[in-house]
C-alpha positions as CSV (number, residue, x, y, z in Angstrom):
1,X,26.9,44.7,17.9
2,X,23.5,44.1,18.5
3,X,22.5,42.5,15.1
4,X,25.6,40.0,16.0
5,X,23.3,38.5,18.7
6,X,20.1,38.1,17.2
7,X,18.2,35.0,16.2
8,X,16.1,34.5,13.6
9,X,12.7,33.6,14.1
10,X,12.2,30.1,12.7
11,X,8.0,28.3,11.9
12,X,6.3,27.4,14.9
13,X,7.2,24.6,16.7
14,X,10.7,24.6,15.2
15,X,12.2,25.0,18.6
16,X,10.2,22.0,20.3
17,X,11.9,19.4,17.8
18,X,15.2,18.9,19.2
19,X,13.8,17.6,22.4
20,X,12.0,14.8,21.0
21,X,15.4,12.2,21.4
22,X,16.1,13.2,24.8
23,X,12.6,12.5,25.5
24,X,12.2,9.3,24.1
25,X,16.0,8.3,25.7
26,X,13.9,9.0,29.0
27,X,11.6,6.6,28.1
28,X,13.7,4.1,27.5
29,X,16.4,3.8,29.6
30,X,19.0,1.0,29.4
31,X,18.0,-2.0,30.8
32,X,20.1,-2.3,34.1
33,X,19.6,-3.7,37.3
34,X,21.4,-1.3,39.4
35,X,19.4,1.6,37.8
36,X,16.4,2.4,40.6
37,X,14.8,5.1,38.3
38,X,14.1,2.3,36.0
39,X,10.7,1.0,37.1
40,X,7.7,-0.8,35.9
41,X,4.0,1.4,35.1
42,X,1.4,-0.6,36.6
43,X,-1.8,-0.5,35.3
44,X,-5.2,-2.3,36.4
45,X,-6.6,-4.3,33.5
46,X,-9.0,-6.9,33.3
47,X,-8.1,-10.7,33.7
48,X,-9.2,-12.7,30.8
49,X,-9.1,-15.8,33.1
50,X,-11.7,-14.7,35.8
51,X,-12.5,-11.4,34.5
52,X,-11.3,-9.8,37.7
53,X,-9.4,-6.9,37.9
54,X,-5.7,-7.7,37.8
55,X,-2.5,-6.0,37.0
56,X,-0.6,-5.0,34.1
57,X,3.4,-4.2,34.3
58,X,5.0,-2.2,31.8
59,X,9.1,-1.6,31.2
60,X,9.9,0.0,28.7
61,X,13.9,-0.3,28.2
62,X,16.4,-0.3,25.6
63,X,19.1,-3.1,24.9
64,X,22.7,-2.2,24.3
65,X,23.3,-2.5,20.7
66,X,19.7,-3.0,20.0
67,X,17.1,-1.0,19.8
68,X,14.1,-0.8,22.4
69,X,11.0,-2.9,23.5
70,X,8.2,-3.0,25.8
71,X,8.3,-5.5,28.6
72,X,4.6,-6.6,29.6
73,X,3.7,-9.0,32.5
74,X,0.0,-9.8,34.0
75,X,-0.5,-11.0,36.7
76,X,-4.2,-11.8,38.6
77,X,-4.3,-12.2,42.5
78,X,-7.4,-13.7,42.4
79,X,-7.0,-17.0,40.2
80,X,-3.2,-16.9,40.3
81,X,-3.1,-16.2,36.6
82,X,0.1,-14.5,35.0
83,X,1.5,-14.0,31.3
84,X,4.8,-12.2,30.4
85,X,5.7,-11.0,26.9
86,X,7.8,-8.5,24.9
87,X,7.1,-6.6,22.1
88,X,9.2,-4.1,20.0
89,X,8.5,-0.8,20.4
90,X,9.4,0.2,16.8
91,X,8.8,-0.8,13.7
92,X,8.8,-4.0,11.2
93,X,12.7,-4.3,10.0
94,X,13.4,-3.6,5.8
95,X,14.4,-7.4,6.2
96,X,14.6,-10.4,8.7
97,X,17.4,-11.4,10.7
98,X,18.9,-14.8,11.1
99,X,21.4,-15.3,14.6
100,X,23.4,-18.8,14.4
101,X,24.8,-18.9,17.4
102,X,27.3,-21.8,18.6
103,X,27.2,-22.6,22.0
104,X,31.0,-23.7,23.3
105,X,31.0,-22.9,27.2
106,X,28.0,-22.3,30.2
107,X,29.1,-18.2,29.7
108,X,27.2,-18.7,25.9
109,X,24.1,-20.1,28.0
110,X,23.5,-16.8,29.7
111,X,24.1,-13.9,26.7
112,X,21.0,-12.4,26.8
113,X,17.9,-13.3,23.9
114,X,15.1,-11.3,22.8
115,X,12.9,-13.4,20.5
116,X,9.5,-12.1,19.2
117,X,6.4,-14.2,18.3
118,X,7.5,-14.3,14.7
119,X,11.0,-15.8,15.2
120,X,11.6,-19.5,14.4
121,X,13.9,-20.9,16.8
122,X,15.9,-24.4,16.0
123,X,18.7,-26.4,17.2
124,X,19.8,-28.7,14.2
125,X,21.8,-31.4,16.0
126,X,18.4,-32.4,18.0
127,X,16.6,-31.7,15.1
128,X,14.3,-29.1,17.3
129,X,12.3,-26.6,15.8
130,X,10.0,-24.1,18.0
131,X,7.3,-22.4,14.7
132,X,6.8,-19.1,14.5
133,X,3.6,-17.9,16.6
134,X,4.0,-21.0,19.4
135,X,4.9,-19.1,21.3
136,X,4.5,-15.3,23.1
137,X,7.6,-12.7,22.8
138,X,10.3,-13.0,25.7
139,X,13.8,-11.1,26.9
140,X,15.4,-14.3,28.1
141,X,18.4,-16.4,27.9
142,X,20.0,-19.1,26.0
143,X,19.5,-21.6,28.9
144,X,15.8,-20.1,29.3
145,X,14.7,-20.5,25.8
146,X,15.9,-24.2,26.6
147,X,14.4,-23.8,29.9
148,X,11.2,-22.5,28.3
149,X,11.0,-25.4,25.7
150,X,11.4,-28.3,28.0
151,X,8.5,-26.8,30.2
152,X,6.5,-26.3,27.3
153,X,6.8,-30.5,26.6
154,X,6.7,-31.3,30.3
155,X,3.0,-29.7,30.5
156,X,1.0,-32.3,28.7
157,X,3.6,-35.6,30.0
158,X,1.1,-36.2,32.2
159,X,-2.0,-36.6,29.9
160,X,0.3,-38.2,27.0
161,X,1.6,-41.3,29.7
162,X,-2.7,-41.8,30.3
163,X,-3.8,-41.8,26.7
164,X,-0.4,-42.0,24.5
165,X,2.2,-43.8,26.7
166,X,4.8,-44.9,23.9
167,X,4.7,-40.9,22.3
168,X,5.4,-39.9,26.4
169,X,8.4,-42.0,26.6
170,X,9.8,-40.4,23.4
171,X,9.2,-37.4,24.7
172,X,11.0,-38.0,28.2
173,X,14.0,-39.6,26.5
174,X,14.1,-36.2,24.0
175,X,13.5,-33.4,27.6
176,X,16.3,-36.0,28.6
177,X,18.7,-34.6,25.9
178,X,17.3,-30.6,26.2
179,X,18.6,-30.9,29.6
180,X,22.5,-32.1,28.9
181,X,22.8,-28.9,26.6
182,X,22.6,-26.7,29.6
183,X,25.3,-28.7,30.8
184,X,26.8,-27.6,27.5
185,X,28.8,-30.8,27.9
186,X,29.1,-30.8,23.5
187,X,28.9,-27.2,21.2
188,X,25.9,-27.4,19.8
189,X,24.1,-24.7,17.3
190,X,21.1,-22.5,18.3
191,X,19.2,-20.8,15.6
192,X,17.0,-17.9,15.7
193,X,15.0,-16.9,12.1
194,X,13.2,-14.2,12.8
195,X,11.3,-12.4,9.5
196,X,10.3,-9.3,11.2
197,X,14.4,-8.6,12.0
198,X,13.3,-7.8,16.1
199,X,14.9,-10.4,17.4
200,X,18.3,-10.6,18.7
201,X,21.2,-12.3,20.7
202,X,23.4,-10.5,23.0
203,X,27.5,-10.2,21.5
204,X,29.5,-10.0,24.8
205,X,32.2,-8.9,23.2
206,X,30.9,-6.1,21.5
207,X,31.5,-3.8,19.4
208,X,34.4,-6.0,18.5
209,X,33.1,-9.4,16.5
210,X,31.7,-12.5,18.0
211,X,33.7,-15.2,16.7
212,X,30.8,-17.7,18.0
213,X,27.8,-15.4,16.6
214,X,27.1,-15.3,13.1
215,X,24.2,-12.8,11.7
216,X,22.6,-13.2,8.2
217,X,20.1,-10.1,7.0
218,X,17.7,-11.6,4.3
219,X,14.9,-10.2,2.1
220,X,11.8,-11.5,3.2
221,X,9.3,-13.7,0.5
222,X,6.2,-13.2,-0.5
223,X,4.9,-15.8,1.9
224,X,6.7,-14.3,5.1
225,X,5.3,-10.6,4.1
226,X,2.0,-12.6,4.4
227,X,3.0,-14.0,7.5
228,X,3.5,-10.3,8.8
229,X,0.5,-9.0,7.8
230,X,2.6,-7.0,5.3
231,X,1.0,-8.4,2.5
232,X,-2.6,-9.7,1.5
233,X,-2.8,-12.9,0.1
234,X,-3.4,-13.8,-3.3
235,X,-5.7,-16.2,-2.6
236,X,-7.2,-14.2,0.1
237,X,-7.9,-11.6,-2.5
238,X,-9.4,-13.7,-4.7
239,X,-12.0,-15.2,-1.6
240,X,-13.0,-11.4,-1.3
241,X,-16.0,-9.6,-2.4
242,X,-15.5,-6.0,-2.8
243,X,-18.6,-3.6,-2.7
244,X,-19.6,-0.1,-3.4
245,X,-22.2,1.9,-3.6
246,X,-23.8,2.9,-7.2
247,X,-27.0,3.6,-9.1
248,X,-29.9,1.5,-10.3
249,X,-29.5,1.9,-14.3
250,X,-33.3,1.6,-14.4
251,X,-34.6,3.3,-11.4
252,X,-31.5,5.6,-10.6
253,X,-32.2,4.3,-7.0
254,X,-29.1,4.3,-4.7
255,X,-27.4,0.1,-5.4
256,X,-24.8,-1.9,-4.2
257,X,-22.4,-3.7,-6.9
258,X,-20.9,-6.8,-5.6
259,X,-16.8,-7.1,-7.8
260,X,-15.2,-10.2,-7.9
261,X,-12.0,-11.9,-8.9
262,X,-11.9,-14.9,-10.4
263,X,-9.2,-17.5,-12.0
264,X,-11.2,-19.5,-14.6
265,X,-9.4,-23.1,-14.8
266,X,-7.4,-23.0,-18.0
267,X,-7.8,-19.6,-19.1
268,X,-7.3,-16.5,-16.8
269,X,-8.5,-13.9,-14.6
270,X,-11.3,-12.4,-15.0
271,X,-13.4,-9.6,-13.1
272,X,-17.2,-10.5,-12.4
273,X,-19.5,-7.6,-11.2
274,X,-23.2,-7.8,-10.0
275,X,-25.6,-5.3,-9.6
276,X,-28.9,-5.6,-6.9
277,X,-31.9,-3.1,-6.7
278,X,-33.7,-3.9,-3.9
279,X,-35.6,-0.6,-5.0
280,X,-36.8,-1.8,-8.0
281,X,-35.7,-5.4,-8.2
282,X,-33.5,-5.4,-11.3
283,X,-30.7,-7.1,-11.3
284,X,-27.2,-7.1,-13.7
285,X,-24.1,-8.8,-14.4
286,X,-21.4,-8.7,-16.2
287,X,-17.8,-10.0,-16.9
288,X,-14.8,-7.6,-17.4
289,X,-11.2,-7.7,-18.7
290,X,-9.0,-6.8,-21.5
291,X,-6.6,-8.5,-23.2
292,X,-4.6,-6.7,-26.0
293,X,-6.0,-9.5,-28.9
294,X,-8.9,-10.1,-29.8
295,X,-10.1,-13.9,-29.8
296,X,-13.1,-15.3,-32.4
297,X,-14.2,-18.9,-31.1
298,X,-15.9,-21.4,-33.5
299,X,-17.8,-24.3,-31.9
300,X,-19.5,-26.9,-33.6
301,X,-22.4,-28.3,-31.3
302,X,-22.8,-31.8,-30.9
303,X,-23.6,-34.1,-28.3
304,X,-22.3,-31.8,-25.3
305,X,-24.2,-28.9,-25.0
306,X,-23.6,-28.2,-21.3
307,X,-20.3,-26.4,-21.8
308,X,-19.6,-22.8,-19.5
309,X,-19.4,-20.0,-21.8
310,X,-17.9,-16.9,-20.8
């Protein structure tokens, strides 16, 4: 009877696993505006304006049928400074996202929008395009992406009219035409590319499908992975000098070894390494790399005598 009871004695720390999700669903609740529990952590940070003290917002929150993200907003009392931005609170995606949304009635102009720093966001019958890093992360809107876009031209008008006035009145007739799509008085077609796969656009008919909302998952390229910081660049590899520490063949003195990769025009990669003594003051080099043949060259010497030889 008793043995019928008993529990087995699992490793330590066994037992404290299971409350790690309930944890983390307390630290992100759903974003809701009749919750009262769910409020900001306010820190004081410095401003980078007037470095004064100012202060620092955090919400951390979840999105239905998302995932979760950190909502940050600074604000400074003393200059009047103030910057608001998300970021996700997990990781990079296994690919990006694309969200083509087509905007029919004013109820598409208020699903909600989460678009991160890396997304690309365009609308193809203006021929708009907003690059990737413009702009800071934000939980917004449809109409306040459009909102956001036609302050962000607005802000230099003034300047533009002084110096550039024909480029200004291009500009006012094109805020002119941001503003009839919140009118949404035509469909038009908002598209957020979005390589990291954080971003999103709020289905208000979910879980069943959005007729209006289309969603394309894509493998990333090699330039985007760069773009990320998920990936060193080629060329970036090439511009770098690797050292490490070795000994002086000579003096047996502690050296540095400068490596190098190099594309020689015409022929290939090849792996330069130089050796400096500041013991003793002797110097090497040398070039490395293999190739599985073997190459004899033959040069008959005539008039040019300056050629690179390697």
């Amino acid at each position: 009877m008793a043995a019928s009871g008993a529990v087995e004695a699992g490793p330590p720390g066994a037992a404290a696993a299971p409350s790690s999700a309930p944890a983390r669903d307390h630290l992100f609740r759903p974003i809701s505006a009749e919750d009262e529990e769910l409020q900001p952590t306010e820190i004081e940070s410095l401003c980078m304006n007037c470095y004064r003290n100012g202060m620092t917002r955090l919400l951390l929150t979840k999105i239905p049928f998302f995932r979760e993200i950190i909502v940050s907003s600074f604000s400074c009392e003393h200059c009047g400074w103030n910057n608001t931005e998300i970021q996700s609170a997990g990781r990079i995606q296994d690919q990006g996202v694309r969200y083509t949304l087509t905007v029919r009635a004013q109820e598409d102009m208020n699903r909600e929008v989460v678009k991160t720093d890396s997304a690309t966001t365009r609308i193809p019958e203006l021929d708009f395009e907003i690059p990737a890093f413009s702009q800071k992360g934000a939980l917004t809107t449809v109409e306040g992406l459009i909102s956001r876009a036609i302050s962000g031209l607005e802000q230099d008008q003034p300047t533009r009219r002084a110096n550039e006035e024909a480029v200004a009145e291009r500009i006012d007739k094109f805020i002119v035409k941001l503003k009839e799509l919140k009118q949404v008085a035509s469909p038009f077609t908002l598209v957020i590319d979005d390589p990291s796969g954080n971003s999103f656009v709020e289905n208000p008919h979910a879980p069943q499908k959005d007729e209006s909302l289309e969603i394309t998952r894509y493998s990333r390229t090699l330039q985007q992975e760069e773009m990320l910081g998920l990936r060193v660049s080629a060329k970036r590899g090439q511009r770098n000098v690797l050292q490490f520490n070795t000994n002086c063949p000579e003096c047996n003195a502690p050296a540095q070894t400068n490596m190098k990769l190099v594309q020689i025009p015409h022929f290939k990669e090849v792996i330069i390494m130089a050796t400096n003594c500041e013991n003793c003051g002797h110097r090497t080099n040398e070039v490395g790399g293999l190739h599985c043949l073997g190459r004899r060259l033959a040069l008959k010497v005539g008039h040019m005598v300056e050629r690179d030889t390697l």
